[in-house]
SERO-4910 file (N, C-alpha, C, O; in steps of 0.05 Angstrom, whole numbers):
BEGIN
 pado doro    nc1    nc2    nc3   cac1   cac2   cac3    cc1    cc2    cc3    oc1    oc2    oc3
  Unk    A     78  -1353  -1606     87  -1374  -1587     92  -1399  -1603     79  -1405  -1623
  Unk    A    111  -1413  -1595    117  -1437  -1611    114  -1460  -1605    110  -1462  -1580
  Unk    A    115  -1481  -1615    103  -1509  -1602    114  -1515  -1584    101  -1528  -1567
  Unk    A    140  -1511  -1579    158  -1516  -1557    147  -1501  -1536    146  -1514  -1515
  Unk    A    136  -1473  -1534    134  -1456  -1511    100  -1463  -1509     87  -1456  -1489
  Unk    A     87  -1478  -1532     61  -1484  -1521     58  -1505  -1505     40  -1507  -1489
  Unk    A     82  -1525  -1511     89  -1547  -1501     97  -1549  -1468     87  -1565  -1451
  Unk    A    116  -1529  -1465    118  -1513  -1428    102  -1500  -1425     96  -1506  -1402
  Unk    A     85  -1480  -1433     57  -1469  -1417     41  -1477  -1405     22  -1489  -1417
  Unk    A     40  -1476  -1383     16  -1489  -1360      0  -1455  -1347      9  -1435  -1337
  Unk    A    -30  -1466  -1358    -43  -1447  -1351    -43  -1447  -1319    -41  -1467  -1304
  Unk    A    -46  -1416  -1311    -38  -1424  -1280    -71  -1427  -1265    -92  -1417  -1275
  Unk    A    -70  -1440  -1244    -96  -1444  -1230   -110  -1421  -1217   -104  -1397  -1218
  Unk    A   -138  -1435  -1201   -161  -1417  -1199   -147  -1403  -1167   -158  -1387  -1153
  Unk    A   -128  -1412  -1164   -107  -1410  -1133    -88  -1391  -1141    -87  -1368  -1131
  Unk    A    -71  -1401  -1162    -55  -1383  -1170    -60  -1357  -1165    -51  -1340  -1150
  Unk    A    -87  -1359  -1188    -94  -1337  -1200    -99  -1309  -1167    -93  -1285  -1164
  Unk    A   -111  -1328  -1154   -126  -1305  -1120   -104  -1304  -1107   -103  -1291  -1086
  Unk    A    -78  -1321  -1117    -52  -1315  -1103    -33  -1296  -1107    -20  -1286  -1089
  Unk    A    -32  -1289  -1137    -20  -1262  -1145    -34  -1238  -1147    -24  -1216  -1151
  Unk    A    -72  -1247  -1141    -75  -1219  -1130    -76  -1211  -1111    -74  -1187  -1109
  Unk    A    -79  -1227  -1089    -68  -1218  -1065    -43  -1201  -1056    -42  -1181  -1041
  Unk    A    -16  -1218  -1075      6  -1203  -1073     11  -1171  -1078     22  -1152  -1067
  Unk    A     -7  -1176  -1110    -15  -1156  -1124    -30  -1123  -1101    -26  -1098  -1103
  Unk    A    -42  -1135  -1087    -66  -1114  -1062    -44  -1108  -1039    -40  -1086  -1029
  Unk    A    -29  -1134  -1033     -3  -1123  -1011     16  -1113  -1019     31  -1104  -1002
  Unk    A     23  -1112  -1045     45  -1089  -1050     40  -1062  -1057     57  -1044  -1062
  Unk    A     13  -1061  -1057      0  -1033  -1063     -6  -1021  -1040     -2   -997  -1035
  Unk    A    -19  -1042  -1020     -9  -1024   -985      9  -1028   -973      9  -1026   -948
  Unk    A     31  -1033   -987     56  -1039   -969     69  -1012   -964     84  -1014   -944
  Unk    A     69   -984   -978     81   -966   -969     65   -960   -947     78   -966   -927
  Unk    A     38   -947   -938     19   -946   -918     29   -963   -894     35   -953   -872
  Unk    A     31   -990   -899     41  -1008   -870     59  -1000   -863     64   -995   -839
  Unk    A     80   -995   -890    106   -991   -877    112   -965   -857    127   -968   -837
  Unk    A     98   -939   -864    100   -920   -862     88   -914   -829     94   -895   -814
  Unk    A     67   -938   -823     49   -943   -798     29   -908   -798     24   -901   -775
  Unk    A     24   -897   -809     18   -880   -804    -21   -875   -810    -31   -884   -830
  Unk    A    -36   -862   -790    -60   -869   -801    -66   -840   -823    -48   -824   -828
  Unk    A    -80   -838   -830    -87   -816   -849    -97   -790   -837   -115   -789   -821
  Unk    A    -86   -770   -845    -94   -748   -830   -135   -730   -837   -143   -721   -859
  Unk    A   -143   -730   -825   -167   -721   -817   -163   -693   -840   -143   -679   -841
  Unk    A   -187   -690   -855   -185   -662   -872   -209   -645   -867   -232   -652   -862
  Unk    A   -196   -619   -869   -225   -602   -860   -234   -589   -881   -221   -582   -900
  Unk    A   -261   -584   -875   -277   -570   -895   -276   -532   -890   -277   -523   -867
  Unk    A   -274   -516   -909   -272   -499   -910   -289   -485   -896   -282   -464   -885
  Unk    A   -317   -497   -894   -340   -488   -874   -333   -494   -846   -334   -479   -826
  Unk    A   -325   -526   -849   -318   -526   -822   -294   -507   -802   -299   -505   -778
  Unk    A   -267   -493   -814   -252   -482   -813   -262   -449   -802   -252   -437   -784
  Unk    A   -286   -440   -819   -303   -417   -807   -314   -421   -782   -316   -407   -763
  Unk    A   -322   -450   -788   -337   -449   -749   -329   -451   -734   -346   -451   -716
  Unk    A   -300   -456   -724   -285   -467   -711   -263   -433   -706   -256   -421   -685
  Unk    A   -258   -428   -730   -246   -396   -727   -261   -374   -710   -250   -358   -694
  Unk    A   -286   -376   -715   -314   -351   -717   -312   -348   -685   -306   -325   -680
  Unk    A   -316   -363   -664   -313   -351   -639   -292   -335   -627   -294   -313   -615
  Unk    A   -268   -350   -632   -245   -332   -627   -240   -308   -635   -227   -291   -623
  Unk    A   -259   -308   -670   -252   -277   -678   -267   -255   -660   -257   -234   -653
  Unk    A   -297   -265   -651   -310   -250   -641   -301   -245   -602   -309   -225   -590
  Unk    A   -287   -264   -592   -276   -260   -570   -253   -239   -572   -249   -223   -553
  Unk    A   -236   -239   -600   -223   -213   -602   -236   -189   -602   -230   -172   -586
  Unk    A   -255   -185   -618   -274   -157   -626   -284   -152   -598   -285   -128   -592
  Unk    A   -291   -174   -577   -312   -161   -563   -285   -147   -534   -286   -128   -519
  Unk    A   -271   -160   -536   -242   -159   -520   -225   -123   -520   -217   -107   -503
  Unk    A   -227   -125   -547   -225    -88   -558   -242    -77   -555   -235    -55   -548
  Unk    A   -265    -79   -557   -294    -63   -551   -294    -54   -520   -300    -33   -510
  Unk    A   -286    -75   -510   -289    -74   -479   -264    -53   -470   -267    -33   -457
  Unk    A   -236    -62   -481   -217    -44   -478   -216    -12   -485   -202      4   -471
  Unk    A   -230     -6   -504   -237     24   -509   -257     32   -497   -258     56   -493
  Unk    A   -276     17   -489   -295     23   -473   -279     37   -441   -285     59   -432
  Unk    A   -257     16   -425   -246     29   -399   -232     43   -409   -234     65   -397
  Unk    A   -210     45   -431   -205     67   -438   -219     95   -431   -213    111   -414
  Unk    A   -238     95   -447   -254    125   -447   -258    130   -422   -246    149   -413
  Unk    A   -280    111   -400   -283    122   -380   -244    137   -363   -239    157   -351
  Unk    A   -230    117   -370   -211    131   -353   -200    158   -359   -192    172   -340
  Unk    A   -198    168   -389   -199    188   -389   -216    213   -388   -209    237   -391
  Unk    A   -242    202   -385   -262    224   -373   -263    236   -343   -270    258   -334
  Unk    A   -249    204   -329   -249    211   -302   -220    211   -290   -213    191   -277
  Unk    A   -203    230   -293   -172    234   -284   -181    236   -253   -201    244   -240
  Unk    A   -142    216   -245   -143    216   -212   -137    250   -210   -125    267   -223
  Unk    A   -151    250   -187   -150    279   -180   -114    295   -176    -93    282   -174
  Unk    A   -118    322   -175    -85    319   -169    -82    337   -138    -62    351   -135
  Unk    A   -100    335   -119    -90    336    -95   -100    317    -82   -120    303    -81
  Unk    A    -71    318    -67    -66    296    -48    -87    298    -20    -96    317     -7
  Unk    A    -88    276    -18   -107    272     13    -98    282     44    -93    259     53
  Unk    A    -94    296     61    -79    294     90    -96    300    110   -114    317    111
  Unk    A    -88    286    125   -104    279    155   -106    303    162    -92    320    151
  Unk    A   -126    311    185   -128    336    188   -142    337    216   -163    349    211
  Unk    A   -141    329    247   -152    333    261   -171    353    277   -172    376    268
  Unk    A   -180    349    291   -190    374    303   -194    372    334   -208    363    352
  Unk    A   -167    390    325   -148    384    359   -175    397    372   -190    383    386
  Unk    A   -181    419    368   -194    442    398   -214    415    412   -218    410    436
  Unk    A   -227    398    381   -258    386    387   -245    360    411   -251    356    435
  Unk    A   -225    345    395   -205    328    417   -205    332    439   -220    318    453
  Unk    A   -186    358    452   -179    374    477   -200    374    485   -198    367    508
  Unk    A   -232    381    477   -246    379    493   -265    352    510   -278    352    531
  Unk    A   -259    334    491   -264    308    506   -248    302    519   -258    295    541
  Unk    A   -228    299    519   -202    299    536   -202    310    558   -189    299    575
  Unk    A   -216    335    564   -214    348    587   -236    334    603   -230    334    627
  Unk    A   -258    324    599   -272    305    610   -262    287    632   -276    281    651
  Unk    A   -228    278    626   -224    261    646   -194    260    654   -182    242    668
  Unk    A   -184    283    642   -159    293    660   -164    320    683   -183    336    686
  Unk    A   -148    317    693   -145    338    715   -133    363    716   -131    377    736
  Unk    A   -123    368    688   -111    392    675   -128    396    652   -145    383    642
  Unk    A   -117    420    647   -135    426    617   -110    423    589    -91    437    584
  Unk    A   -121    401    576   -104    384    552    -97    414    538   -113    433    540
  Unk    A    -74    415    524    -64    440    507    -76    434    484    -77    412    473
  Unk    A    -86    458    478    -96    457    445    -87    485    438   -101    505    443
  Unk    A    -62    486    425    -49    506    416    -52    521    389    -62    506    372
  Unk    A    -47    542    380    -70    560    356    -39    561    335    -27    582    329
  Unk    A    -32    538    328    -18    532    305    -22    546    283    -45    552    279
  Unk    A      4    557    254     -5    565    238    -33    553    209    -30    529    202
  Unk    A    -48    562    200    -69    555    189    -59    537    175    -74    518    173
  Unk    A    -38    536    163    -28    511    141    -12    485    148      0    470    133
  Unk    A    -14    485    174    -11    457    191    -35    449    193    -55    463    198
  Unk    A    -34    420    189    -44    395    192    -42    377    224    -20    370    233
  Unk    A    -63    372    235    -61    355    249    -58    327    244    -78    313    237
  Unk    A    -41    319    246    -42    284    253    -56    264    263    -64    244    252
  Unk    A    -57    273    294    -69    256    309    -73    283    338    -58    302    344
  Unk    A    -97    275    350    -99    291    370   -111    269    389   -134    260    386
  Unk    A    -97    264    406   -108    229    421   -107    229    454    -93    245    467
  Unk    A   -125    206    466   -114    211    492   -109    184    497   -127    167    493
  Unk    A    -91    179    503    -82    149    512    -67    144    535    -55    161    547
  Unk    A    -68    114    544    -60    105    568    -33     81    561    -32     61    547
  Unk    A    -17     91    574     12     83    567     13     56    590     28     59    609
  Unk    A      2     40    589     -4     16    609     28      9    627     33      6    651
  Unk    A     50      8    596     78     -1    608     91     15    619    115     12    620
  Unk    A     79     34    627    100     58    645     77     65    661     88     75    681
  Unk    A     48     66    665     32     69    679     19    103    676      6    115    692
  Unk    A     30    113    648     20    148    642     -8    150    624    -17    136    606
  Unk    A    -14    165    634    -40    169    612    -28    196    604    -17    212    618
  Unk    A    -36    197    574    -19    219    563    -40    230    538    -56    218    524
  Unk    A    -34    257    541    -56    276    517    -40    285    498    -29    307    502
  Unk    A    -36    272    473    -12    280    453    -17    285    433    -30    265    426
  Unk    A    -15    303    411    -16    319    389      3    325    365     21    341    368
  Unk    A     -1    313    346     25    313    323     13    328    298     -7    322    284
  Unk    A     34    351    297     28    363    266     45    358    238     67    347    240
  Unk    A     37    364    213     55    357    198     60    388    186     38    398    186
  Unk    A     78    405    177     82    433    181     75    444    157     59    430    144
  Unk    A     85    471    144     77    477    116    101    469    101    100    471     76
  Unk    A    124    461    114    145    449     96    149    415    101    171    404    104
  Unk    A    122    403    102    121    370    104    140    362    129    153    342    125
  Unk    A    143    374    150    152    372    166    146    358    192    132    375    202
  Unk    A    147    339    212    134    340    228    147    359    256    169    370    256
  Unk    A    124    360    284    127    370    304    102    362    322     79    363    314
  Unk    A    108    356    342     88    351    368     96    350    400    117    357    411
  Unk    A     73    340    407     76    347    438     63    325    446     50    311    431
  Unk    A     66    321    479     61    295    499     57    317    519     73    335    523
  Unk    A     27    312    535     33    321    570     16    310    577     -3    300    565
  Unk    A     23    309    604     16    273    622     22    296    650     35    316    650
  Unk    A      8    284    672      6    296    697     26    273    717     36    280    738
  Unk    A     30    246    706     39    226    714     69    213    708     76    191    713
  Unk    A     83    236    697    108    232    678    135    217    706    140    225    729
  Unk    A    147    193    692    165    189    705    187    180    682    185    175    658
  Unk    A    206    180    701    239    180    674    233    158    638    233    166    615
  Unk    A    230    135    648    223    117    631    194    129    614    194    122    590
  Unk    A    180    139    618    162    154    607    175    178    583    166    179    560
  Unk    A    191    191    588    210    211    585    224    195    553    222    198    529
  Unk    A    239    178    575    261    174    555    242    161    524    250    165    501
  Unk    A    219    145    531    200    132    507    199    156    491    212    155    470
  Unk    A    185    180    496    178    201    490    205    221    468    203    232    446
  Unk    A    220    218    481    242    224    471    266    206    457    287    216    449
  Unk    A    260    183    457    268    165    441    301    167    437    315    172    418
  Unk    A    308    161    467    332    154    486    349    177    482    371    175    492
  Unk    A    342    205    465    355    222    459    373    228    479    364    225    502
  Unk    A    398    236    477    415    241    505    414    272    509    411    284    488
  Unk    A    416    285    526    408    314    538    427    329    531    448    321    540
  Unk    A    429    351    516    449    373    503    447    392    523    470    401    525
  Unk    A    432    403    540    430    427    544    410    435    558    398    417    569
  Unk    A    400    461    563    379    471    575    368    493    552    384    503    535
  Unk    A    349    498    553    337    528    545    309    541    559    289    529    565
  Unk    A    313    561    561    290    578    570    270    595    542    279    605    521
  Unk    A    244    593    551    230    595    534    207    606    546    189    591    556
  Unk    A    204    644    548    179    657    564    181    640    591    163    626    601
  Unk    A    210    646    602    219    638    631    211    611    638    214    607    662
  Unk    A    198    586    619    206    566    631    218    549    622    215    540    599
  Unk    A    241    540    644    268    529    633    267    506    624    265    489    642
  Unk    A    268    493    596    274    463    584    299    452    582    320    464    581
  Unk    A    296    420    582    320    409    578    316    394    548    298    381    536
  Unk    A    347    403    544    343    390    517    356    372    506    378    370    517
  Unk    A    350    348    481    355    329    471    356    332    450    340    346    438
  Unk    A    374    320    438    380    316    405    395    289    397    415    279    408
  Unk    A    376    278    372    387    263    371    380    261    333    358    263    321
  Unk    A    405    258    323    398    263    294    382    290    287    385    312    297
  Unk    A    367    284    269    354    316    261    328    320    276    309    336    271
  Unk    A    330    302    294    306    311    322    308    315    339    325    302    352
  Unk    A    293    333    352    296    362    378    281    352    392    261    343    382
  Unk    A    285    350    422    262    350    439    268    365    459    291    362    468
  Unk    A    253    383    470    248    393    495    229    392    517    205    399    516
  Unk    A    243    384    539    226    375    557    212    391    587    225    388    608
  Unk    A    196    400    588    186    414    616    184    392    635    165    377    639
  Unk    A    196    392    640    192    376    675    165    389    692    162    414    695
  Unk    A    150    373    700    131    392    720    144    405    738    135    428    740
  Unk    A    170    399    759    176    421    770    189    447    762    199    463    778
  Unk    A    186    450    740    201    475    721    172    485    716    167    509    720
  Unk    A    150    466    707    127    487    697    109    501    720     93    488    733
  Unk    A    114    523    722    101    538    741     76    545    730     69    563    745
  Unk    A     62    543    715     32    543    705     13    527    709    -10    537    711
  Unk    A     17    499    710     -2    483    712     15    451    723      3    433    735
  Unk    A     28    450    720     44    431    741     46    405    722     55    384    733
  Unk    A     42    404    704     39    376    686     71    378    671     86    398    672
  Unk    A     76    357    660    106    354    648     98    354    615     74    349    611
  Unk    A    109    359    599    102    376    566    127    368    556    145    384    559
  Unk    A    133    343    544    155    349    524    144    347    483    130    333    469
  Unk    A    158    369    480    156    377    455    178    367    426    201    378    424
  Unk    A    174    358    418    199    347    397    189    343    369    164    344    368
  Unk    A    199    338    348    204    330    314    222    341    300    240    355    309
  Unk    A    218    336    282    242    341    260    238    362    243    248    365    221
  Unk    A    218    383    259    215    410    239    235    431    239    240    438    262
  Unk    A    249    445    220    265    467    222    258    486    236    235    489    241
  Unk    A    278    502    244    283    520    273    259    540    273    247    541    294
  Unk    A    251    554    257    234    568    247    208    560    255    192    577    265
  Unk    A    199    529    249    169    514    253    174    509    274    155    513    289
  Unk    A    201    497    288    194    486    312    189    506    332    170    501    347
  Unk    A    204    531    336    197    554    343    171    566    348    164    576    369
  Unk    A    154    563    322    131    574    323    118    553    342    102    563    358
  Unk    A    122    524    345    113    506    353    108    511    387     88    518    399
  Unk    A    137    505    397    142    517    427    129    543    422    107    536    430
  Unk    A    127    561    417    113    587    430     76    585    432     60    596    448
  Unk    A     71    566    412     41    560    410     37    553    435     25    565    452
  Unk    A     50    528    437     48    501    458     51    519    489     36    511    506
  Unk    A     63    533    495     70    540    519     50    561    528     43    566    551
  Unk    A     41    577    500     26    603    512    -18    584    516    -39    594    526
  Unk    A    -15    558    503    -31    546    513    -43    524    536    -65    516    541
  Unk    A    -12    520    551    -14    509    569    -31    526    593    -28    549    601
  Unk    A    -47    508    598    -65    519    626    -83    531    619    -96    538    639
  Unk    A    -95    538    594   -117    550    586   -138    532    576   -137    512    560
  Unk    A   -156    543    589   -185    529    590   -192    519    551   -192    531    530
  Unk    A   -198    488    562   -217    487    536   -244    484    526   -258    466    535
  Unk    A   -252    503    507   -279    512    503   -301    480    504   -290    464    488
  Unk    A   -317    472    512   -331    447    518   -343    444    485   -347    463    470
  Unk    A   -346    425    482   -361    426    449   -395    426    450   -408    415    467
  Unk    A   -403    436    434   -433    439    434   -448    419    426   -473    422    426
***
């Protein structure tokens, strides 16, 4: 240094001095301010296990449980026959006869028909009380019957389900009228046609000629025959 530059040198003050380190400390956090960002949180490798460790074990226990219903379900297969209603008309017909004034038909159907329903009910909106019986056939078919001592037209037409009248047929001489409507048959005994027991019997479903057949011949050779009382 030379006399001239010792001559301009001014040592700088005790101000100075805490003034350029200040600057010195704010330009070293000046990217941080700038950036506004706070510091991200770091995890410990232990901590990272304890925080993992439940979830793993909610998986394990999650599959454990799943092979578990597994197995039972294949130990226990749904069965492979089907369930079907199955009444018991004779036992029906005989409570039934309790409080009609005819003896309810309980007809000796083939063994592999199913009963449906074997019921006695009171038809309030037409004023009939009616003893009615529905089977389902050996070709999933249905077929049944209605007889009522009280039958009037509107009764009829419910029963037959507004079918319009094709025809007549006779059947072991007593004469029916008949209805079709779509792939369903009904035939109807009028009480003044049934000379056996005086009640009105219409018979109808959608079973082929063959079932329905067997059906009417059941139905008719049981009208009027006594039913056995239950024990």
């Amino acid at each position: 240094m030379t006399d001239r530059d010792q001559d301009d040198y001014t040592e700088p003050t005790k101000h100075e001095d805490e003034a350029g380190l200040w600057r010195h400390l704010e330009d070293d956090d000046a990217p941080s301010a700038a950036a506004g960002e706070s510091p991200k949180p770091q995890l410990t490798q232990s901590q990272v296990k304890r925080l993992t460790a439940p979830m793993i074990g909610m998986i394990i226990t999650m599959g454990v449980l799943s092979l578990v219903l597994l197995a039972l379900w294949f130990m226990n297969p749904e069965p492979d026959v089907t369930y079907s209603r199955d009444e018991n008309v004779p036992e029906a017909a005989s409570w039934a006869a309790g409080v009609t004034e005819y003896e309810p038909i309980s007809p000796q159907v083939p063994e592999d028909w199913s009963a449906n329903y074997a019921r006695w009910e009171t038809r309030a909106e037409h004023g009939v009380q009616v003893w009615e019986v529905g089977y389902t056939t050996a070709a999933v078919n249905f077929v049944g019957f209605a007889q009522t001592d009280q039958a009037n037209p509107a009764w009829v037409n419910e029963e037959t389900r507004q079918a319009p009248a094709t025809g007549t047929e006779t059947v072991q001489g007593l004469e029916f009228e008949v209805r079709e409507e779509g792939d369903r048959r009904y035939l109807v005994l009028d009480a003044e046609q049934n000379t056996i027991d005086g009640t009105t019997v219409v018979i109808g479903g959608d079973a082929g000629e063959e079932e329905f057949s067997q059906a009417v011949e059941a139905i008719i050779e049981a009208i009027g025959q006594e039913v056995p009382e239950n024990e």
